[in-house]
N, C-alpha and C positions, 0 to 999 in steps of 0.2 A: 475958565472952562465954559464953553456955551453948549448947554444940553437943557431944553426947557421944550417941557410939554403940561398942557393945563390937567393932567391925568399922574404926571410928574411931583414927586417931592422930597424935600430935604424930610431928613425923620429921625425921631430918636436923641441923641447925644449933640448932635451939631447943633439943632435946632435948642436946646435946654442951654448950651454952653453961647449958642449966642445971644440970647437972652440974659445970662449972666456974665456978660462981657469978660470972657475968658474965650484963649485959644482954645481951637478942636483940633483933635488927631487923627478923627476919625470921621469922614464924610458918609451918613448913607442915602443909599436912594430908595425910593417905597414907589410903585407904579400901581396906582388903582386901576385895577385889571392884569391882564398879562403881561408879564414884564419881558418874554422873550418874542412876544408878539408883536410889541411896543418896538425891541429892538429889530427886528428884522425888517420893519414897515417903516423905520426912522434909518434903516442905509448903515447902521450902527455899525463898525467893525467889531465882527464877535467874537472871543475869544472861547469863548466856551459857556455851552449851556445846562442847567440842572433841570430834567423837566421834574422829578421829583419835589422839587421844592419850589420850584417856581421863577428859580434864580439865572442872572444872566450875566455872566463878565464881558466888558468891552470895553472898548479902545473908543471918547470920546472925542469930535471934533476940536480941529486944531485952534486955539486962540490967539497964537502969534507964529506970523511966517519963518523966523526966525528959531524954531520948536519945530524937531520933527513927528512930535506925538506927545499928547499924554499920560500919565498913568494912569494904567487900567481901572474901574470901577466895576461896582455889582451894582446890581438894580435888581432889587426883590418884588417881586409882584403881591400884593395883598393880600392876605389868608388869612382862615382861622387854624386856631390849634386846639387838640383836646389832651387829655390827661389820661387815659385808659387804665397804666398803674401808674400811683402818686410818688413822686420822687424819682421818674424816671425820663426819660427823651419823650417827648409830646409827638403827636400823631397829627401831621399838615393835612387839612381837608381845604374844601372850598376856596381855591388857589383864584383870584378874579375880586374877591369879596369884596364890599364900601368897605372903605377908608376906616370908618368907625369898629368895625368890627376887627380890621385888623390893628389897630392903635390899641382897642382892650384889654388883647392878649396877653402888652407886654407887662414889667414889672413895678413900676413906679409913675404914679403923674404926671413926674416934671421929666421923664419918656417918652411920654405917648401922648406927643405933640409932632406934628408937622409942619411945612412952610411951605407953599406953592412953588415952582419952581417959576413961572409967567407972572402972577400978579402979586407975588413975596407975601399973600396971607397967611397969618401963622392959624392953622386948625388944633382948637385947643378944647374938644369934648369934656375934660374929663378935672377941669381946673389945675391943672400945671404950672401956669401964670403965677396963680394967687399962690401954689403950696411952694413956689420960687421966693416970692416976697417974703410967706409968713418964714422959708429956712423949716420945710415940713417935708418929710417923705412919706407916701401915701403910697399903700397899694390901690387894686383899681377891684380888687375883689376879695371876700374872706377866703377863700380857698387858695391864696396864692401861695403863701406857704409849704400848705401841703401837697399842692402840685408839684412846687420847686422850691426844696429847703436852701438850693443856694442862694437864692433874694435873700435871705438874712446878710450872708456875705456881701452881697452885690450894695446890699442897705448900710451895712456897715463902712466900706470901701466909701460910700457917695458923703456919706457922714463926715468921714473924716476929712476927704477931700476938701469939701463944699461948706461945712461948718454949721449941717444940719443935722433936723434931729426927728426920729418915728412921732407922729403925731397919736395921739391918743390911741386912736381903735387898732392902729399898725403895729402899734407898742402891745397893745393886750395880745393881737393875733399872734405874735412873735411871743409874747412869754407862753402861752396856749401851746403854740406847737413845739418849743422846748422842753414843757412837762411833757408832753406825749411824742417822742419822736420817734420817726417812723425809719429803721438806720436800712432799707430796702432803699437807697439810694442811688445817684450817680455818682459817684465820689469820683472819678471822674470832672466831671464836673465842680465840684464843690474842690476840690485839689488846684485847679484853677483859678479859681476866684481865692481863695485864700494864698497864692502866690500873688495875684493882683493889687491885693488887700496890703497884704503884708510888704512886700516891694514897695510901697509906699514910705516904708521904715518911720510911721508917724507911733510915738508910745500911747497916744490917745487911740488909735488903733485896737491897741492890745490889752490899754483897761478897759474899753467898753468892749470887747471880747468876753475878758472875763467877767467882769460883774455884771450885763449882760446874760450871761449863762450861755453866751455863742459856742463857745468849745467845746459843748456836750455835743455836737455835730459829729466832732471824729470820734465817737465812741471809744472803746476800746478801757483798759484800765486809767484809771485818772484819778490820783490822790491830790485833792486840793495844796497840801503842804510840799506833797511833792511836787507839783507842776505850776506854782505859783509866785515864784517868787518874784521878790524887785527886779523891777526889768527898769528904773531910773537907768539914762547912761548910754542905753543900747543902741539909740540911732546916731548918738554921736562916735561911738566903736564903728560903725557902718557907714556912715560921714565921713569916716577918718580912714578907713581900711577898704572903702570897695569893695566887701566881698560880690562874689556872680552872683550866689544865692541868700540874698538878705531874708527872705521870708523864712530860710530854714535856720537863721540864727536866733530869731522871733520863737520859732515854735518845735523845735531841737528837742524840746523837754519832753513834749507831749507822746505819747504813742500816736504814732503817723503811718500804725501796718493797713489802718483801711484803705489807704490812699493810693494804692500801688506804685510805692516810692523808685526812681531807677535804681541802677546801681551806682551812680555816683552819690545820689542822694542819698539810698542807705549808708554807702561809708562815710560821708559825713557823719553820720549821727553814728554809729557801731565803732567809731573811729580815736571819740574822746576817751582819752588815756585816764587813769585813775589814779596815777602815781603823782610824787612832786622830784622833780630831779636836787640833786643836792649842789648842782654846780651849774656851771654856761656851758660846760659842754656837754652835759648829761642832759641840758633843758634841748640845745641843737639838735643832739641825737633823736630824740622824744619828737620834738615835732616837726623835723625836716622831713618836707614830702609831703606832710598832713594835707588836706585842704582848710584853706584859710579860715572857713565855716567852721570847723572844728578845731582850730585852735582860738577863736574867739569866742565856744562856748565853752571851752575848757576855764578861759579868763573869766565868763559869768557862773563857772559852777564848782571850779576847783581851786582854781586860786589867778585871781588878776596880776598881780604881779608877776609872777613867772612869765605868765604867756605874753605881757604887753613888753615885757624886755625881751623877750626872744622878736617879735616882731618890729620893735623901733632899733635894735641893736644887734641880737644874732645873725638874723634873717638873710642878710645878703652877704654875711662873709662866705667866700668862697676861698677854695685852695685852686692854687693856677699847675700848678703840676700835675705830670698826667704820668700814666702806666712807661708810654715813651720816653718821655723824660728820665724815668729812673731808669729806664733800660738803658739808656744813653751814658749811666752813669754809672756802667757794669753790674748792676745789681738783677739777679734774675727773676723774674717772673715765679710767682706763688704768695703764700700766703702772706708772706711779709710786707705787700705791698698794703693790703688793708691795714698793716699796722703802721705804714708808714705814712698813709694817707692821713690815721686819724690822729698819728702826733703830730703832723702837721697844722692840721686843723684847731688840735686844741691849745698849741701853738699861736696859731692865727686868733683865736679870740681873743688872747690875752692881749698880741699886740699885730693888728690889723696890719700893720708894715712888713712886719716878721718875711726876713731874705728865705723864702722858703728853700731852695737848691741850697743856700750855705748851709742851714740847719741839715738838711739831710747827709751833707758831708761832713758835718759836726756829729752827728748822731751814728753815725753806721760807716766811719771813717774811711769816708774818701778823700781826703783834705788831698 
């Protein structure tokens, strides 16, 4: 991509991840000065503009003939932000600011760095460099916290990523505003980052959560004994199964009502059964349909066994006979057909081969 202007710069995560010689996912752009002013006056194809934030998507010049276009980018214009009430969405002023003002704002050091986009100088105010080498996460101010309690998440996520650690004062800030927290929050917010976190599926993740004392975050009722247990296991369950929602098999336990959970995400969790079946097809019955998320926390909370044989064994027996089939077979429609479906079925576990149409003319004599 060729888009370079001396007002221009890479910012943020690109710039820390290339420093630490690791892929990025995420390219962004920082314009000191106006960022939609920049694009209009640079020929940009615009896709759409925010003047409220400053922000500008476009369509960047083509790098190869052979490419009919880019992917689109944003290019944010320099600002500061302020805190009005603490633990909530920040209030954008001074949309145009230096560079340094807007680097400040954000959450961590080895952030709030930039790289020129013309002479590749990396702008490093605020020691980013060094807390890269030392493996240090810093904030860039004491109030960060309490402006946005989810940098504890976002700190925790870089931790386990990156295989750093809060450096002293960041570490005290963070125990300081865990005794005192302030649950007038965005959860929102803090719901996201701890999907981030946790989709990671790292178990170093979720002890320095708790011991930590990160998970006094979602408030709500929290018994230590209750919501504590050996999580040994659980990213290789997740490793192994793919569930979609790995971070709700992580924290499943916890009360998760501040978060305004969906509805699929509530039944995951209101979903795990409390019973233990006494056979393979009572375990079938039990948890076909489940979501996968909840019968993997049924396996960390009620009993492993059952649910990891329904999943390496039950799980995909299926019966191939249909309502037409038995119609086909004179048999009428009503309620005998759910009983014929489920002798089939339990049929079919015992022996996966099982001639399901001859059993049915074995069974209800149509030989």
């Amino acid at each position: 991509m060729t888009l370079k202007d001396k007002n221009l710069y890479y910012v943020g995560g690109v710039v820390r991840d290339e420093i630490l010689g690791t892929q990025s996912f995420d390219t962004d752009f920082c314009y000191e000065g106006n960022a939609i002013e920049f694009a209009r006056k640079s020929g940009l194809n615009i896709i759409k503009e925010n003047p409220d934030f400053g922000t500008v998507r476009v369509t960047p010049p083509q790098t190869s003939p052979s490419r009919e276009c880019d992917p689109s980018i944003d290019i944010a214009s320099t600002r500061e932000e302020t805190y009005p009430q603490a633990g909530h969405l920040p209030v954008i002023k001074n949309i145009g600011c230096s560079l340094k003002n807007d680097l400040k704002r954000r959450d961590f050091t080895i952030n709030a760095m930039a790289k020129n986009t013309v002479t590749g100088d990396i702008i490093d105010y605020f020691g980013g460099i060094k807390d890269i080498r030392n493996k240090k996460l810093k904030v860039l101010h004491s109030k960060s916290f309490i402006d946005d309690p989810t940098r504890i998440l976002r700190g925790l996520k870089f931790a386990v990523r990156f295989g750093f650690e809060l450096d002293d004062e960041t570490k005290k800030l963070q125990d300081d505003y865990l005794d005192n927290i302030n649950y007038d929050m965005s959860y929102h917010r803090l719901k996201k980052e701890l999907k981030e976190t946790f989709n990671l599926n790292k178990e170093e993740a979720y002890k320095k959560f708790i011991e930590q004392g990160i998970y006094k975050l979602l408030g709500g009722n929290i018994t230590p004994s209750q919501y504590f247990p050996s999580r040994e296991g659980v990213s290789a369950l997740i490793d192994k199964y793919k569930p979609y929602k790995p971070w709700l098999v992580w924290l499943g336990f916890f009360d998760l009502s501040n978060l305004e959970l969906t509805g699929e995400e509530q039944k995951i969790i209101d979903s795990i059964p409390n019973v233990k079946p006494k056979n393979n097809f009572e375990t079938y019955k039990l948890f076909n349909n489940l979501p996968l998320e909840t019968v993997l926390l049924y396996a960390l909370s009620i009993d492993y066994d059952i649910a990891i044989n329904y999943l390496d064994r039950l799980k995909n027996i299926k019966i191939k006979t249909t309502g037409k089939d038995l119609k086909q077979l004179g048999i009428p429609n009503g309620k005998i057909y759910k009983e014929i479906f489920d002798f089939l079925l339990e049929e079919k576990i015992k022996n996966p081969q099982t001639d399901e149409i001859k059993l049915v003319k074995e069974k209800y004599g149509f030989i």
